[in-house]
C-alpha positions in Angstrom: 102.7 75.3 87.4 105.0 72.8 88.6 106.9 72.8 91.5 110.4 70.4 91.4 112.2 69.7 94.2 115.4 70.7 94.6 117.3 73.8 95.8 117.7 76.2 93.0 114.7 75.3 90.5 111.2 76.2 90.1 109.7 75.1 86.8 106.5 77.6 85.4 103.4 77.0 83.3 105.5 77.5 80.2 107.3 74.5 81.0 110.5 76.8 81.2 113.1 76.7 84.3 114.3 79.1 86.4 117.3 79.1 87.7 118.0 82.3 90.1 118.8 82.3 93.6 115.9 84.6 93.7 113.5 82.1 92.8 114.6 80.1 96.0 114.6 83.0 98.2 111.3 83.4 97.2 109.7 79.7 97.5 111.4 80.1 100.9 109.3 83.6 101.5 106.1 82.1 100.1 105.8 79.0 102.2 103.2 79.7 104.7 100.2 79.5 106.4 99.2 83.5 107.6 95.9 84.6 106.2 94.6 87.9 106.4 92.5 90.7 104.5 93.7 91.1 101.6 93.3 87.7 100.6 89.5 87.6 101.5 88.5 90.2 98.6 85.1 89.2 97.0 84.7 86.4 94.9 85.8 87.8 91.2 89.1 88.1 92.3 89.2 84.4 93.6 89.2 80.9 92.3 87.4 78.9 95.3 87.5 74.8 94.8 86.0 72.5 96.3 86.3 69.0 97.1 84.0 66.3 96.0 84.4 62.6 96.4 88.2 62.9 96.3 88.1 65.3 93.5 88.4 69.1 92.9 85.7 71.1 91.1 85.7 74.7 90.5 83.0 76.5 93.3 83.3 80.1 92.4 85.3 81.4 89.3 86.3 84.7 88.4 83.8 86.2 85.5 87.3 87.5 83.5 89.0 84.2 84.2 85.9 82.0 82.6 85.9 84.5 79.8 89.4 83.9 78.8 88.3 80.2 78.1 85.1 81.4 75.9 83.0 80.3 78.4 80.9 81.8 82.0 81.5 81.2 85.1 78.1 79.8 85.9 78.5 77.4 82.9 82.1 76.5 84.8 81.0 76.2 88.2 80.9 72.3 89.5 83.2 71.4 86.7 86.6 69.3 87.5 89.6 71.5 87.4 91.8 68.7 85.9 89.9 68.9 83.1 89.1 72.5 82.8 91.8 73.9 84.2 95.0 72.2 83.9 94.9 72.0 80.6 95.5 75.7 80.2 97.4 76.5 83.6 99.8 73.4 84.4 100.2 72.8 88.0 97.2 74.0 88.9 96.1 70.9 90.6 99.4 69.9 92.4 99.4 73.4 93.6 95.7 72.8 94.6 96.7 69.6 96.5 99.2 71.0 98.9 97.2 74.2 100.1 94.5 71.7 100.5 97.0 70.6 102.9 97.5 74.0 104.7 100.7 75.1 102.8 100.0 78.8 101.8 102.2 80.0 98.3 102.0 83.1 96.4 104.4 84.7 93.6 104.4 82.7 90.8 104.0 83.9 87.4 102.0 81.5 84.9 101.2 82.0 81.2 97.8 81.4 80.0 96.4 81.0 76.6 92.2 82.6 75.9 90.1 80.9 72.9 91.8 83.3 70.4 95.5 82.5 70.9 96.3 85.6 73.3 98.5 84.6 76.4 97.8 86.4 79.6 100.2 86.3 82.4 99.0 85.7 85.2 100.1 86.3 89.1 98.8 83.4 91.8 100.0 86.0 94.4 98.2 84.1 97.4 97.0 80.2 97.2 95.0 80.2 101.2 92.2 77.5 102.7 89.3 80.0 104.2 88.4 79.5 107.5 86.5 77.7 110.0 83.1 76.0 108.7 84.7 75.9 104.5 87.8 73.6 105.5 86.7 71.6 102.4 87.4 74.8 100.0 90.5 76.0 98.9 90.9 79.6 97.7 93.3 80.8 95.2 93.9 84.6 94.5 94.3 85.6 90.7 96.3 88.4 89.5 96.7 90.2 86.3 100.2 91.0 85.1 99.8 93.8 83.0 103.0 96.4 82.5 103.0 99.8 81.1 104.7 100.3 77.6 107.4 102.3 78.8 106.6 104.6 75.4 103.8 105.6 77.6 105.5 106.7 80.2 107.8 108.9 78.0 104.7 110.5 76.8 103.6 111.1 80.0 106.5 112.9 81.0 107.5 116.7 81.1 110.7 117.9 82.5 110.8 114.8 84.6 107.4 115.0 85.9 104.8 112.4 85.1 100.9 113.3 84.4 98.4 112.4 81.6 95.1 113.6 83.5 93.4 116.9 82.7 94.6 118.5 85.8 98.3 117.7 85.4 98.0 119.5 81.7 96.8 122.6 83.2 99.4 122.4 85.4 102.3 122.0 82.6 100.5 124.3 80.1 101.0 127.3 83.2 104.2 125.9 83.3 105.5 126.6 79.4 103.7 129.8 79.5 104.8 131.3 82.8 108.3 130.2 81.9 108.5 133.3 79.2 107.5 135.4 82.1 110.4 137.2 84.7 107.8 137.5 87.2 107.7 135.5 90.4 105.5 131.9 90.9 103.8 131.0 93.9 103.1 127.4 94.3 100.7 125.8 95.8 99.8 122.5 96.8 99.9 119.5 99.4 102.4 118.2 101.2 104.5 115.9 98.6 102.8 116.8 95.8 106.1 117.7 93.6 105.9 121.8 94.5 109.7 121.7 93.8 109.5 119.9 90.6 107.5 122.5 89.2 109.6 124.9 90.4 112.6 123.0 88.3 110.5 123.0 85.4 109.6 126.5 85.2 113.3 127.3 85.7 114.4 124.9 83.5 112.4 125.9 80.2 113.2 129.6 81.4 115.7 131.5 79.5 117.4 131.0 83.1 118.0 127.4 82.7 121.5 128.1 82.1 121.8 129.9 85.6 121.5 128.6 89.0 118.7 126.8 90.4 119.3 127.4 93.9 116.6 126.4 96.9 116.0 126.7 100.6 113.8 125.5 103.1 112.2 128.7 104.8 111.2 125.8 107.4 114.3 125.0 108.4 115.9 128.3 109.0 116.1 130.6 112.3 115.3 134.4 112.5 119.0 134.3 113.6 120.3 132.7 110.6 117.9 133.8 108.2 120.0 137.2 107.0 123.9 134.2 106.7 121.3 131.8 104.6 119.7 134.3 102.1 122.0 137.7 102.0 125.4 135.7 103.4 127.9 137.2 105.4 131.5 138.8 106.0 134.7 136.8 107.9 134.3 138.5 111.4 130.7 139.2 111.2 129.3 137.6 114.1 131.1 134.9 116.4 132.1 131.5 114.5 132.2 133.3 110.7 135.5 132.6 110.4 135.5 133.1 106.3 133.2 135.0 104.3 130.2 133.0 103.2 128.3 133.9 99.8 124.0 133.5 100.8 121.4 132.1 98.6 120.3 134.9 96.8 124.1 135.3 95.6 124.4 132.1 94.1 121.2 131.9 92.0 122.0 135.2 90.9 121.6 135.2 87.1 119.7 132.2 87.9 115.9 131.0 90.1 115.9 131.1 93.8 113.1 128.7 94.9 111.4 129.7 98.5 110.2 126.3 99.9 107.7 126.8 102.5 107.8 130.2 102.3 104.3 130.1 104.7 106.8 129.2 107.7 108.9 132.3 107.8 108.4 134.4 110.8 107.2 138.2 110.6 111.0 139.2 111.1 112.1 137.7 108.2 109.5 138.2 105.8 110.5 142.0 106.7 113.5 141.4 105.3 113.1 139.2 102.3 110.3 142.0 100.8 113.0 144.4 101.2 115.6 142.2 98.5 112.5 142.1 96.2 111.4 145.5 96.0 115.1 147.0 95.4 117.2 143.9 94.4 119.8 144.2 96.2 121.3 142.7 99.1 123.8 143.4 101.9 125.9 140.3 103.5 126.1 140.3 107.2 128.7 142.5 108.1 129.0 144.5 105.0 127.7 148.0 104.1 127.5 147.4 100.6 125.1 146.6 98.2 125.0 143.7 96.4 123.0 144.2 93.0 121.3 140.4 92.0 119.0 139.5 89.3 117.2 136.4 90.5 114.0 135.0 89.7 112.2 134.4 92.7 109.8 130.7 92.6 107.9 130.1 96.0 106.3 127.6 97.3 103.9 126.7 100.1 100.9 124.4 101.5 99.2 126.8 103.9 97.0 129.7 102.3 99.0 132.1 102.4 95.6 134.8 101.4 94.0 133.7 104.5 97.2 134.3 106.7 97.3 137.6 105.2 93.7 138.6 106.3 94.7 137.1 109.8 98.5 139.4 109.9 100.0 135.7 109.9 101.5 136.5 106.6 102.6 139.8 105.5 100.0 140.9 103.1 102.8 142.9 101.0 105.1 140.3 100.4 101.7 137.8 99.9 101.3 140.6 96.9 104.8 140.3 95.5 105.4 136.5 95.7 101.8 135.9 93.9 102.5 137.6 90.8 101.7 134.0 89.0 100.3 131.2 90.7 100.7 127.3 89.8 98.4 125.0 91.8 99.1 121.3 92.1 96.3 118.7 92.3 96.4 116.1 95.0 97.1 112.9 94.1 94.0 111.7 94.9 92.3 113.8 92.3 94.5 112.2 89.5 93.7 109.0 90.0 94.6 108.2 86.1 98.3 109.3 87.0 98.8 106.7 89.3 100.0 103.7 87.7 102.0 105.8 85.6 103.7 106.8 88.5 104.2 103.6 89.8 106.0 102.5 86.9 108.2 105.6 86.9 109.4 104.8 90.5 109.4 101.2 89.5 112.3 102.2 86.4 114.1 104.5 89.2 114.9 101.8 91.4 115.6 99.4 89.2 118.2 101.2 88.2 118.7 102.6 91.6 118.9 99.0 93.2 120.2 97.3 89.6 116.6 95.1 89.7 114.6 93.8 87.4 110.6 94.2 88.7 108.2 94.3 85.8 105.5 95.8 87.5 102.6 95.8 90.2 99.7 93.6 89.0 96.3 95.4 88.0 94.7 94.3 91.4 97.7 96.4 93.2 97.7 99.5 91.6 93.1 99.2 91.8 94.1 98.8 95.4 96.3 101.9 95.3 94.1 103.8 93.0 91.1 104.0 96.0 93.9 105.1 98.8 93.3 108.7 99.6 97.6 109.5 99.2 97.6 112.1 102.0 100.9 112.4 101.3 100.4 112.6 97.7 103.4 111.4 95.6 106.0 111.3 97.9 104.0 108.9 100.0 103.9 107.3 96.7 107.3 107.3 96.0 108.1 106.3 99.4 105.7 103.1 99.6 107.5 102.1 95.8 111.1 102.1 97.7 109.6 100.1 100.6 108.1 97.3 98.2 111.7 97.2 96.7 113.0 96.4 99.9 110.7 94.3 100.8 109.8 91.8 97.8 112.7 90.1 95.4 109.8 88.8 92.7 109.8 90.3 89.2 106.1 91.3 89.7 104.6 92.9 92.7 100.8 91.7 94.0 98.6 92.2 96.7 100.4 90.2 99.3 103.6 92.4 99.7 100.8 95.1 100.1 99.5 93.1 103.2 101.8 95.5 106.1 101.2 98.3 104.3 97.1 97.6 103.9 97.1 97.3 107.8 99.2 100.0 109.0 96.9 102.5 107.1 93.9 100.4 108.3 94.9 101.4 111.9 95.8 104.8 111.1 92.3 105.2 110.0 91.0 103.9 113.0 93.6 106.3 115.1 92.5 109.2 113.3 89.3 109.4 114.5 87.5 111.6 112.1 90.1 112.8 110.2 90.9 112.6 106.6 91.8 109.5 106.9 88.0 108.4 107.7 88.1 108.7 103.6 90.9 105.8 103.1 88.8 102.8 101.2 89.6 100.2 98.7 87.0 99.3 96.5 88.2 96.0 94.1 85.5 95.2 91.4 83.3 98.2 92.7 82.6 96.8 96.0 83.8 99.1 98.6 86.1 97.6 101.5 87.3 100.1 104.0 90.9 100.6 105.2 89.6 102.0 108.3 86.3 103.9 109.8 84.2 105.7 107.9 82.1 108.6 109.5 79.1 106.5 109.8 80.3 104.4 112.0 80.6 101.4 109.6 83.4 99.2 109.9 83.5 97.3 106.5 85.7 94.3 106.6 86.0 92.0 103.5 82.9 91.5 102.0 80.6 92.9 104.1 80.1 95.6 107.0 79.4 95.8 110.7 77.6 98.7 112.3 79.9 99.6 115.0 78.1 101.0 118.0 79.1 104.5 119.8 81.9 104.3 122.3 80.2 104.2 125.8 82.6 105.5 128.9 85.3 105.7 126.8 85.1 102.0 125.8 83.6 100.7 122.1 80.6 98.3 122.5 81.1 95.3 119.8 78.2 93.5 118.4 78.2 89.8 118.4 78.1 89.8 114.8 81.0 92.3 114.4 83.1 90.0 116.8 82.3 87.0 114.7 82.3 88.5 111.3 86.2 89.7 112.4 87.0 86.2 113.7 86.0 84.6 110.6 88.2 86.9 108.2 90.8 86.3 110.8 90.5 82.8 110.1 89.7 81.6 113.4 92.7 83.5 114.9 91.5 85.2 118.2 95.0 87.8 117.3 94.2 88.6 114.2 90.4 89.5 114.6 91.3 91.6 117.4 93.8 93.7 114.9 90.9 94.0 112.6 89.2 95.6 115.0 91.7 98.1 116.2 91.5 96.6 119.8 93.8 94.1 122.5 93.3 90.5 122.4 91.9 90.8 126.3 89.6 93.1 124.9 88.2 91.0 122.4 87.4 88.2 125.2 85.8 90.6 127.2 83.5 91.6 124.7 82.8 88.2 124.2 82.2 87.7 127.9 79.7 90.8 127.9 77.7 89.1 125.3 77.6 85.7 127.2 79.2 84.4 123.8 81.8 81.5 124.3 84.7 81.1 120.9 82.8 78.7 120.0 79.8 80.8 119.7 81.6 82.9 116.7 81.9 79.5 114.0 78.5 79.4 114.7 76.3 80.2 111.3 
């Protein structure tokens, strides 16, 4: 890869040029020197040079990176990159030359050409010098560009849901059959695990789908408001009902009402709502006549509604009547095999959303993504694909634009303090690194782990080794190693102080 000065051109390993205003937004972006985790993943996923008598030679080489060359990366190691290298990735070594000089880049795309004639693209997402004691090596951060076929993803898809793993068949198979059926669905499921776009699909391979699809938000309604919302009401009714206003179960009539959190209704009003089921019919506000409806009723729900029942939180009756059929949805987390395709479904909405042009996240990414525990399943997903949007203008998406996100769920782990979130972990390459800390007390940063010792008086005790072991992945950065560790700078002194350790004392092998 080449780099050509000037304001609008960047020229790639394929010799072509690109001429965007993107491409200098981005230089712009990627000139710098910050360092943290994610760039400090183990060795396989890094290119490490060093130095020798005025010449680089490769120090650690990715295993998959040496096999594309027909060779290993033992048989590799000590060898000039000039030689090996440039041949097959252009650039390499002028790119080499100024992070040796402390200029951090990331984001270019490079084409590279194995022993059988197959060209891999290739993502340098992060180009960093390690830190204190390994000035004379120079780390580079390889990425895999790998899209998904978007026939794939059409194949994935039912009724504009996405799923390929065994549990998201079960889930679309109860969907087709109970689709023939009149009888009413409960759903169940996570928060943002798509409850409503089941709901959709039942209703829309129904003979129904003609009708109405019509939902509310049993969350979001008062006991005072509950019989306006679902049964409507008359001009006159009550103070401010100035017209007459048709209610929810009016307008899906011929049609599916869906019940969102249908858990959250107060006794009152689950009263009420049995009442419609068992005689189908309804009176408006106001009114003294009955309203006949044929609605299909779809609810939805993440509590267990069986256990509120046996605790009278939850009206066991309507419990009865609502669970005729019941559609479970899997976590995210238990689908890991779903995740990429999803990615690249949110990745084709907002490009058409935003009128962009990303390609993808690179394999590294969406492994990263793939060991997060999605506690808010796809909608956090969803969400996290909108914010990347926002946030990058490069055609493919690596691990540095994942750096924010990375540490905001690192600290949430460390906030949550033996919640779910104690199970949050990335594992690259099968070697675990955890986003936060686990429930033995283990704080694992990069490529190895501290034992962290039991808070005393309210205040954590730091090893010498887990203060130096942060300092070094923090590059020397007093800050930085005190984020890693979930604590204030001050703090981190005074640790250091407690253990009669000077900063000096941390670069110390």
């Amino acid at each position: 890869m080449r780099l050509i000065a000037g304001r609008r051109f960047l020229r790639f390993a394929d010799g072509g040029l690109k001429n965007t205003g993107q491409n200098c937004n981005m230089l712009q972006n990627m000139m710098n020197t910050e360092r943290h985790p994610l760039l400090l993943l183990p060795p396989s996923r890094n290119l490490t040079v060093k130095m020798v008598d005025g010449r680089f030679v490769i120090h650690e080489m990715p295993e998959w990176l040496a096999g594309y060359l027909g060779r290993t990366a033992a048989e590799l190691q000590g060898k000039p990159v000039d030689k090996v290298l440039e041949p097959v990735l252009p650039g390499i070594v002028e790119l080499i030359e100024r992070t040796h000089d402390a200029t951090a880049m990331s984001g270019f795309r490079v084409a590279l050409k194995d022993t059988r004639g197959q060209t891999h693209q290739l993502l340098l997402d992060s180009v960093v010098r390690p830190g204190p004691g390994n000035e004379e090596l120079t780390s580079i951060l390889l990425q895999e560009v790998s899209a998904t076929p978007p026939a794939m993803i059409e194949e994935a898809s039912f009724c504009g849901l996405i799923g390929v793993s065994d549990a998201m068949q079960q889930v679309f198979n109860k969907v087709r059959m109970y689709a023939l059926s009149d009888a009413a669905v409960l759903v169940t499921g996570e928060t943002g695990a798509g409850k409503e776009g089941i709901a959709a699909a039942v209703h829309q391979m129904s003979r129904r789908a003609r009708g109405p699809f019509v939902t509310m938000n049993c969350s979001a309604i008062t006991d005072t408001l509950f019989e306006s919302e679902l049964f409507g009401h008359e001009k006159g009714s009550f103070t401010g009902a100035i017209k007459s206003h048709r209610g929810r179960f009016e307008r899906a009539n011929g049609g599916t009402l869906f019940l969102d959190e249908i858990g959250d209704l107060p006794q009152l009003s689950q009263a009420k709502l049995l009442r419609v089921l068992e005689t189908s019919q309804i009176e408006r506000v106001g009114s003294e006549n009955p309203i006949k409806v044929d609605v299909r009723i779809i609810a939805a729900t993440n509590r267990n509604l069986e256990k509120a029942s046996l605790e009278n939180v939850f009206r066991s009756d309507l419990f009865y009547r609502i669970n005729a059929l019941q559609i479970r949805i899997p976590p995210l987390r238990q689908r890991s095999e779903d995740l990429e395709l999803l990615i690249q479904h949110f990745i084709r909405q907002f490009n058409q959303k935003y009128g962009r042009n990303v390609v993808c996240l690179t394999r590294e990414a969406v492994q990263l993504l793939k060991q997060y525990q999605w506690p808010g399943n796809v909608r956090e997903l969803r969400n996290l694909m909108e914010r990347l949007f926002a946030e990058n203008q490069t055609e493919v998406i690596g691990l540095r634009a994942l750096k924010e996100w990375y540490e905001e769920r690192m600290n949430a782990a460390r906030y949550a303090g033996g919640s779910g979130y104690t199970e949050v972990a990335i594992t690259p390459d099968r070697q675990p690194i955890a986003l936060g800390m686990p429930d033995d007390n283990t704080l694992a940063i990069g490529n190895g782990s501290i034992k962290i010792q039991q808070p005393v008086n309210g205040d954590r005790k730091f090893s010498a080794e887990e203060l130096r072991h942060a300092y070094r992945l923090a590059g020397g950065n007093i800050t930085k190693a005190s984020e890693f560790l979930g604590i204030h700078k001050a703090t981190f002194y005074r640790a250091l102080k407690n253990l009669n350790l000077q900063r000096e004392d941390l670069e110390k092998i």
